[in-house]
C-alpha positions as a Markdown table, in Angstrom:
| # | Residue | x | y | z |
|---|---|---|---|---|
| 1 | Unk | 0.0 | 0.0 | 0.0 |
| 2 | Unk | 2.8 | 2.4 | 0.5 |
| 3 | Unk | 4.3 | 1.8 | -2.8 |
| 4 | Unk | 1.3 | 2.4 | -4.5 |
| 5 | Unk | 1.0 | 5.8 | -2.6 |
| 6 | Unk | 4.5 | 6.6 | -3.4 |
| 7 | Unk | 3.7 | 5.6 | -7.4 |
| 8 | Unk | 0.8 | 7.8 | -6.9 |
| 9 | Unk | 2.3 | 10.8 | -5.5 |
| 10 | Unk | 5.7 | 10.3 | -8.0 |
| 11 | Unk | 2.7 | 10.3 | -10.7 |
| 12 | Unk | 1.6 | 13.6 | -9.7 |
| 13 | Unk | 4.0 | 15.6 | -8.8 |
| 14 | Unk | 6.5 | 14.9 | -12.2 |
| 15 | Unk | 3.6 | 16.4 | -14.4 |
| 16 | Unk | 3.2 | 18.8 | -11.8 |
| 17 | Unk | 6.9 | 20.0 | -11.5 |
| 18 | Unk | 7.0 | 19.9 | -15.4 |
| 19 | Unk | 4.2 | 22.0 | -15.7 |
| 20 | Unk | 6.0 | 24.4 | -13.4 |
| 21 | Unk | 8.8 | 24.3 | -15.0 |
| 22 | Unk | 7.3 | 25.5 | -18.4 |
| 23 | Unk | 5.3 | 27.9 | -17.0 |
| 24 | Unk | 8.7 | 29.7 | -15.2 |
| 25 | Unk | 10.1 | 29.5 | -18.7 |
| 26 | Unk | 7.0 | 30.9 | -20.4 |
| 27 | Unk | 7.0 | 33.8 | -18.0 |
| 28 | Unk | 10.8 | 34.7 | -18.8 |
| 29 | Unk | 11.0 | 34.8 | -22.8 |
| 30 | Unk | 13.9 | 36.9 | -22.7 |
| 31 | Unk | 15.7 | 34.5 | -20.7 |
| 32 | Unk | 15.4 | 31.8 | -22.2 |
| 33 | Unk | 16.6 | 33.1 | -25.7 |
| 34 | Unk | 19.9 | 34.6 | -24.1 |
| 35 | Unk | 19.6 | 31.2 | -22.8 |
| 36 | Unk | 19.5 | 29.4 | -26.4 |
| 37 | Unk | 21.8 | 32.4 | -27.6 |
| 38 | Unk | 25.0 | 31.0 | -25.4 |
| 39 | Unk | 23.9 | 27.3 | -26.3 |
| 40 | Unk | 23.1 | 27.2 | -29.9 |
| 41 | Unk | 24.9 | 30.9 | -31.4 |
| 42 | Unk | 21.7 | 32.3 | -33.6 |
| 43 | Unk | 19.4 | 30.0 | -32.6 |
| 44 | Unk | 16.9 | 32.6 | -31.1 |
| 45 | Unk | 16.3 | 34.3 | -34.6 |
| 46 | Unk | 13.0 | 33.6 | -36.1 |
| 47 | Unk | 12.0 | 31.3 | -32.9 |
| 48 | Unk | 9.3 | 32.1 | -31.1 |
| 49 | Unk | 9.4 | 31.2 | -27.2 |
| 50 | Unk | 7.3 | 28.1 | -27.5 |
| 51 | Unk | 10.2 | 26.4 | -30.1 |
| 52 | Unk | 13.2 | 28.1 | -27.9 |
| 53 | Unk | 11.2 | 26.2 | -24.8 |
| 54 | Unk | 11.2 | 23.0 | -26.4 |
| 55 | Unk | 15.1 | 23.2 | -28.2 |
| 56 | Unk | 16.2 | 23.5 | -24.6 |
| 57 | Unk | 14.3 | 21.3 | -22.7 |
| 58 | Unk | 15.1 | 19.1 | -25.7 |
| 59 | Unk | 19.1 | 19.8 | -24.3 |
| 60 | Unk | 18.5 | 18.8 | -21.3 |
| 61 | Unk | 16.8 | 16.3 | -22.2 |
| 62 | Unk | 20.0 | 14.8 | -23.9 |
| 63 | Unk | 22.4 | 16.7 | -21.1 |
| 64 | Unk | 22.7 | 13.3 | -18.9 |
| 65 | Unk | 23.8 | 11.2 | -22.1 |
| 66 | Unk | 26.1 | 14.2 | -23.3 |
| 67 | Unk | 28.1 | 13.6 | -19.5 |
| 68 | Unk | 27.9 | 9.9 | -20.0 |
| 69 | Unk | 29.5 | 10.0 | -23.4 |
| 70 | Unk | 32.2 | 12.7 | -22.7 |
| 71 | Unk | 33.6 | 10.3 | -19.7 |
| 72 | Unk | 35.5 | 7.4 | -18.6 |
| 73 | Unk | 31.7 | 6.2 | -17.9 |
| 74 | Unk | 31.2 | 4.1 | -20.9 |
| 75 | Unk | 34.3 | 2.2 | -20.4 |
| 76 | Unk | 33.7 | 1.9 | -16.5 |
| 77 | Unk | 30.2 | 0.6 | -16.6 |
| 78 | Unk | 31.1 | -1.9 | -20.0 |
| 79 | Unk | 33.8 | -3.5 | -18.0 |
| 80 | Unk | 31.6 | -4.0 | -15.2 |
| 81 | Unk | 29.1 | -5.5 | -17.0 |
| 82 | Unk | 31.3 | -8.4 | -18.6 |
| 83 | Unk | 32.7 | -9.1 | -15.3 |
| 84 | Unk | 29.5 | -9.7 | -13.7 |
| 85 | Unk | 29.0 | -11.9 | -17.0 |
| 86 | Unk | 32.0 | -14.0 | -16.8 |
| 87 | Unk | 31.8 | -14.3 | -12.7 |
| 88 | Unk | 27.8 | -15.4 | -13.8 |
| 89 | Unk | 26.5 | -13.0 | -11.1 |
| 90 | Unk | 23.5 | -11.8 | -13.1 |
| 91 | Unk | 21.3 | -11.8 | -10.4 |
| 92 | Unk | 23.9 | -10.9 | -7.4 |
| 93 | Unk | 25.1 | -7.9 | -8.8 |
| 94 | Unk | 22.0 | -5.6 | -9.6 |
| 95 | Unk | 22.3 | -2.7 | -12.5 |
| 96 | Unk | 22.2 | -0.5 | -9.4 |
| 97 | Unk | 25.2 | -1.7 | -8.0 |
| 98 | Unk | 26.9 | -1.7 | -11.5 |
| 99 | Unk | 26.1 | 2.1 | -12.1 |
| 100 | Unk | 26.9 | 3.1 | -9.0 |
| 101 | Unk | 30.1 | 1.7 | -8.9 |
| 102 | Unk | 31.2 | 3.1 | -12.4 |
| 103 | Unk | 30.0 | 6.4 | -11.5 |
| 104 | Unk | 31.7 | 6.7 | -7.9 |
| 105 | Unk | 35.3 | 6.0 | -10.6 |
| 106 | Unk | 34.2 | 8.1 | -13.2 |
| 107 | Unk | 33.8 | 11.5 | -11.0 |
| 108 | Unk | 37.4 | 10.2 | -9.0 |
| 109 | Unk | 38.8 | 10.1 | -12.6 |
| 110 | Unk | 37.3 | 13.2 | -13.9 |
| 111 | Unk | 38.0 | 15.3 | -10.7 |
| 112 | Unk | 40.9 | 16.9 | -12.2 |
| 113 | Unk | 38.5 | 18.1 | -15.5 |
| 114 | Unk | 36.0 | 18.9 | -13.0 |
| 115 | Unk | 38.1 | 20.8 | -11.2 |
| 116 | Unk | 39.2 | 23.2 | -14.0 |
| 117 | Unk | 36.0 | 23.7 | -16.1 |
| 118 | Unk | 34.5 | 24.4 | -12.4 |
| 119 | Unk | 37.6 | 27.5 | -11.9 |
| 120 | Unk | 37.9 | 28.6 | -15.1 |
| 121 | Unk | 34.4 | 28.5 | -17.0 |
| 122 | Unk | 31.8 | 28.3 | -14.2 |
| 123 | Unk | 33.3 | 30.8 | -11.7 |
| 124 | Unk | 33.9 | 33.7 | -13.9 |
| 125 | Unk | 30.5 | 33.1 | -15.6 |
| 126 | Unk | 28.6 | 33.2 | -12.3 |
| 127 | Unk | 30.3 | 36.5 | -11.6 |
| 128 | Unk | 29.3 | 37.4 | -15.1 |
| 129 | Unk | 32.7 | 38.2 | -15.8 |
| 130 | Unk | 32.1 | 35.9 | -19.8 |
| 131 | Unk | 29.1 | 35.0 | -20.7 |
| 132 | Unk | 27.3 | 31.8 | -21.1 |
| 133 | Unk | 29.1 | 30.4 | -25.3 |
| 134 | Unk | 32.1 | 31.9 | -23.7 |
| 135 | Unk | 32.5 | 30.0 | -20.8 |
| 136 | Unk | 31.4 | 27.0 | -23.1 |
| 137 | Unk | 34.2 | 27.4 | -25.5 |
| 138 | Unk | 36.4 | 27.5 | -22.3 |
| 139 | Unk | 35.0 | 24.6 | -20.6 |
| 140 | Unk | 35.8 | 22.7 | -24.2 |
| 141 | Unk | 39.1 | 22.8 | -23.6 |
| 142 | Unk | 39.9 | 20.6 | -20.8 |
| 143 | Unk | 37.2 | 17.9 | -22.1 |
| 144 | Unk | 38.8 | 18.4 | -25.8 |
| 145 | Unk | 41.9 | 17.6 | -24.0 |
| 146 | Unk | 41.0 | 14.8 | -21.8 |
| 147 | Unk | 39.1 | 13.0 | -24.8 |
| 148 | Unk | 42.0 | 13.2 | -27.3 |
| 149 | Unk | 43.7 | 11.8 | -24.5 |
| 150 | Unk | 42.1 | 8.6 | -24.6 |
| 151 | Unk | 41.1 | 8.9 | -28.2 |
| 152 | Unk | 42.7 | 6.1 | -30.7 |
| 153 | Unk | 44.4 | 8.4 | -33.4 |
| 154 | Unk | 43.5 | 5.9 | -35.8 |
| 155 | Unk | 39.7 | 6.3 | -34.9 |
| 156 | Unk | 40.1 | 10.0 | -34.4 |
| 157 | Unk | 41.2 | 9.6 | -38.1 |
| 158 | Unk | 38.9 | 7.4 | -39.4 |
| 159 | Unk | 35.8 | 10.3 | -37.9 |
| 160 | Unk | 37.7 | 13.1 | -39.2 |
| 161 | Unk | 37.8 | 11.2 | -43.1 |
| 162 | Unk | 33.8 | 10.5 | -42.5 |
| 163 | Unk | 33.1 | 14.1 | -41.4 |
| 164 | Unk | 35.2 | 15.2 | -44.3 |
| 165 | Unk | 37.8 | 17.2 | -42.6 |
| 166 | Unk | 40.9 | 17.5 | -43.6 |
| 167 | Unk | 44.1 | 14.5 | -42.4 |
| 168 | Unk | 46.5 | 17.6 | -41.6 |
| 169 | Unk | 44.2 | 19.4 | -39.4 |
| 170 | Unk | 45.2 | 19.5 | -35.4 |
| 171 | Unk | 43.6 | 16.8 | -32.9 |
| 172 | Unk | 42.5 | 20.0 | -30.8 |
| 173 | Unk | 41.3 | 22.3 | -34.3 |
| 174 | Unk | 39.1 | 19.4 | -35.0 |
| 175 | Unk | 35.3 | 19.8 | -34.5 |
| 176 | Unk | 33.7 | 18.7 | -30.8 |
| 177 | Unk | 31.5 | 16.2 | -32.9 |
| 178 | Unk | 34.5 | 14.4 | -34.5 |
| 179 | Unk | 36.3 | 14.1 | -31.1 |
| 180 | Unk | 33.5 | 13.1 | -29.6 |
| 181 | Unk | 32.8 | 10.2 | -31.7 |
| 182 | Unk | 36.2 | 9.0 | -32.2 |
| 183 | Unk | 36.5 | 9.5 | -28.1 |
| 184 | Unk | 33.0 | 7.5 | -27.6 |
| 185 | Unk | 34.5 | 4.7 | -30.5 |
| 186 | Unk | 38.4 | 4.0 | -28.5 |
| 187 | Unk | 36.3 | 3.9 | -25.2 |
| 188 | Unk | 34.0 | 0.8 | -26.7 |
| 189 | Unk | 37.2 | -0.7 | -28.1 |
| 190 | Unk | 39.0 | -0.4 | -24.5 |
| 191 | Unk | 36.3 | -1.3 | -22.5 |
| 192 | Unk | 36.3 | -4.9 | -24.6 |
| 193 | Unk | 40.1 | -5.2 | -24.5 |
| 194 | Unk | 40.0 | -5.1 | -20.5 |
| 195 | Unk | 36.9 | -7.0 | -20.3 |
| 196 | Unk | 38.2 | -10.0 | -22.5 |
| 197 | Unk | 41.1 | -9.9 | -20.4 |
| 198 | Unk | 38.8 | -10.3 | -17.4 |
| 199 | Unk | 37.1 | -13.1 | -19.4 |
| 200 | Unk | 39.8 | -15.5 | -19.4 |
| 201 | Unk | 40.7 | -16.9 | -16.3 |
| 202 | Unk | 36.5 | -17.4 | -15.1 |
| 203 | Unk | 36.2 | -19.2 | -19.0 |
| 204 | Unk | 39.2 | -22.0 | -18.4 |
| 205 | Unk | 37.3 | -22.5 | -14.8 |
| 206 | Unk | 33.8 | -22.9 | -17.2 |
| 207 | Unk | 36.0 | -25.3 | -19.3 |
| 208 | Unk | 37.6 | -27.0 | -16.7 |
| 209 | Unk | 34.5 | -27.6 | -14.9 |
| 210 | Unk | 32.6 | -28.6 | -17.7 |
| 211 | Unk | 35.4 | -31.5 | -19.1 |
| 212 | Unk | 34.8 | -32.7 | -15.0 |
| 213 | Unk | 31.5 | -33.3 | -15.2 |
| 214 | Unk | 31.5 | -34.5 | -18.7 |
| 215 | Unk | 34.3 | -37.4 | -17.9 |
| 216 | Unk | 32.0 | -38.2 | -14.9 |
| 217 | Unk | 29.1 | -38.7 | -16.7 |
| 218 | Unk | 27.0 | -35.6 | -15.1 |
| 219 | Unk | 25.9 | -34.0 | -18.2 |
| 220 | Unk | 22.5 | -33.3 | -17.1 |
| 221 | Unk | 24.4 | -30.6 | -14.4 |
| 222 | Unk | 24.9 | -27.0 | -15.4 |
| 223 | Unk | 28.4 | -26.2 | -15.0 |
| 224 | Unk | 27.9 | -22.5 | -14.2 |
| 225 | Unk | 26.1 | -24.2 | -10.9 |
| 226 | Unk | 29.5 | -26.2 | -10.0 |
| 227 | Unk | 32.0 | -23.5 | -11.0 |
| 228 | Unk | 30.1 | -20.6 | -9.4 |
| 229 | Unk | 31.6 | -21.2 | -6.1 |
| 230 | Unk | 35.3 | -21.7 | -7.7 |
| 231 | Unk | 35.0 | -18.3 | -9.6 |
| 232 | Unk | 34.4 | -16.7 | -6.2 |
| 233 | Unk | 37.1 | -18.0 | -4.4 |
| 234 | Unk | 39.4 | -17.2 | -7.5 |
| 235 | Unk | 38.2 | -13.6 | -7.5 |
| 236 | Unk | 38.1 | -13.0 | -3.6 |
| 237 | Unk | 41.9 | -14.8 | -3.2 |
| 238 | Unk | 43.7 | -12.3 | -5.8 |
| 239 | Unk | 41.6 | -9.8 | -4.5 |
| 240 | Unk | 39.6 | -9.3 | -7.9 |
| 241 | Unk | 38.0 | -5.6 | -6.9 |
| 242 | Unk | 40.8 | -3.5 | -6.2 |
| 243 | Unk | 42.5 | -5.2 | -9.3 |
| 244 | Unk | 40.1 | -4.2 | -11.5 |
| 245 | Unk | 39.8 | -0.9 | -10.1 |
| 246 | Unk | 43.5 | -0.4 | -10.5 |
| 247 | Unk | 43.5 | -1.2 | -14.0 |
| 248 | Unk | 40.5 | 0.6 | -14.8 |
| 249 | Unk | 41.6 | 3.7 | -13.7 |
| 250 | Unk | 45.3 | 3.0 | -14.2 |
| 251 | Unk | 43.8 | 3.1 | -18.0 |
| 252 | Unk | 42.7 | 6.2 | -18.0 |
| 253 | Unk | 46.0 | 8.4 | -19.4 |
| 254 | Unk | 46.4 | 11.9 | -17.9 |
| 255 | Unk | 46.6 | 14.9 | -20.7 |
């Protein structure tokens, strides 16, 4: 009974805190376009407050992916996942626990990015010293920087052909798109390098166990039941978490 009045009151108040939000919006037109002015440079000509409303609730909207993408987070939570795979802890480790874990490393890795956009973009644009597309141009920098970073020059490359930029250009002259993808591209192809290397020790005990039971006649068995217990004790002896914390952020290269 109390989760259905929680489910109840959730169901209210989100359409009631939307509506709220749109009205605040509706009653500052000017804001909002100086708003969509610093995002999106000339976006507020010819739009009428109703379409600038709904390109920036449309950006954030798309804000929470944008952080995902342009962090360690991608790599973090894929390795995370295949390790829960190959210990075959579907059940025992919930997405919760997953997330939660890859997002407590991804702000300890991204501190030091944090730390400067934070001092050099947010501070002087909340003491309107720049304004807002200035202070994103500046807080560009250190992401640029950390992305390239980690970016695989020949994917970098490879995005930069597709977009139909030019070979000789600068990593950092490059346009945030291109950078982004090739970034978002050598995080997948990380992510499954350390994961497959995570793979390979709970596999032989999967193969092991299965040639057992197979020469003893106990087909019928599941061999993720019998090995379960031996993955465990594997992982807990070499103490399998802060290994894999240490090489997931001892991946991560410093710009």
């Amino acid at each position: 009974m109390t989760w259905f009045k929680g489910a109840a009151t959730r169901r209210v108040l989100w359409p009631a805190a939307a509506g709220a939000a749109l009205l605040l919006l509706a009653a500052a037109p000017a804001s909002a376009a100086d708003v969509l002015a610093g995002v999106i440079p000339g976006a507020d000509s010819g739009l009428t407050v109703k379409s600038q409303i709904l390109v920036l609730m449309t950006i954030l909207g798309l804000l929470p992916a944008m952080i995902m993408m342009t962090t360690s987070f991608t790599r973090f939570v894929i390795v995370l996942s295949l390790l829960r795979q190959a210990l075959g802890l579907q059940q025992g480790l919930p997405n919760r626990i997953i997330t939660g874990v890859a997002l407590i490393l991804t702000l300890l890795v991204m501190r030091p990015v944090g730390e400067e956009v934070w001092r050099d973009a947010f501070v002087p644009y909340d003491k309107d010293k720049i304004g807002l597309e200035q202070a994103l141009k500046i807080a560009e920098v250190p992401l640029s920087k950390f992305m390239l970073a980690q970016t695989n020059k020949a994917a970098l490359a490879q995005v930069a052909r597709l977009a139909g930029e030019p070979e000789a250009m600068e990593p950092m002259a490059r346009g945030f798109t291109v950078k982004l993808a090739a970034f978002v591209l050598s995080e997948l192809k990380n992510a499954f390098q350390i994961g497959c290397m995570l793979f390979i020790p709970f596999l032989i005990i999967d193969l092991v166990v299965a040639s057992v039971l197979m020469a003893m006649g106990m087909m019928m068995l599941s061999p993720l039941v019998i090995s379960l217990p031996f993955k465990l004790l594997l992982f807990v002896l070499v103490d399998g978490w802060t290994l894999t914390v240490s090489t997931l952020v001892g991946s991560i290269h410093g710009y």
